[in-house]
Residue, then its C-alpha position, 0 to 999 in steps of 0.5 A: x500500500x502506498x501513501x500519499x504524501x501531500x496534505x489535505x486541505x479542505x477551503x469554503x469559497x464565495x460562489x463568486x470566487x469559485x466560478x472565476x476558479x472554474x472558469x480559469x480551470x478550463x481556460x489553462x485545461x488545469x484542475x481548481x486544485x492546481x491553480x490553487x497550489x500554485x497561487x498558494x506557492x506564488x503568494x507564500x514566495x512573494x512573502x517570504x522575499x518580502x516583496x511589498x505591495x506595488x501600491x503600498x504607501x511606504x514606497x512614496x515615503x522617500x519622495x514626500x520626505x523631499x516634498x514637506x522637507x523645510x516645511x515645518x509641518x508640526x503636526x506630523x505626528x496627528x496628521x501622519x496618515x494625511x502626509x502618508x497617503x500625500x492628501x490635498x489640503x496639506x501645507 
């Protein structure tokens, strides 16, 4: 008798989701479960070499340091998320 050496793994999706998967499953002729796996190592991989978000404000910390340099903004440490995010209004 041989054994099976992977995990099961059991997961609930939204119909929403699921369908995608399923559309995606017969478009690439790849089981839902393939995808899955692969999303799964693709996710963990990116994480584990701590890649960030595209989007991710703290990559623009750099360029608004250079804007509000000799600005004399005082009230960095209540309005940080104002100067993160660069909204209008701010002098």
């Amino acid at each position: 008798m041989t054994t099976n050496p992977n995990v099961r793994l059991q997961a609930y999706f939204q119909p929403p989701l699921y369908h995608r998967l399923q559309e995606q499953a017969h478009r690439l002729d790849k089981s839902i479960a393939q995808i899955i796996r692969e999303a799964v190592e693709q996710y963990l991989t990116a994480l584990e070499q701590g890649a960030a978000e595209p989007d991710d404000p703290i990559w623009r910390i750099p360029a608004l340091a250079d804007k509000y340099a000799g600005s004399r903004v005082s009230e960095a440490a209540i309005r940080h998320d104002d100067y993160l995010y660069d909204r209008e209004g701010i002098e």
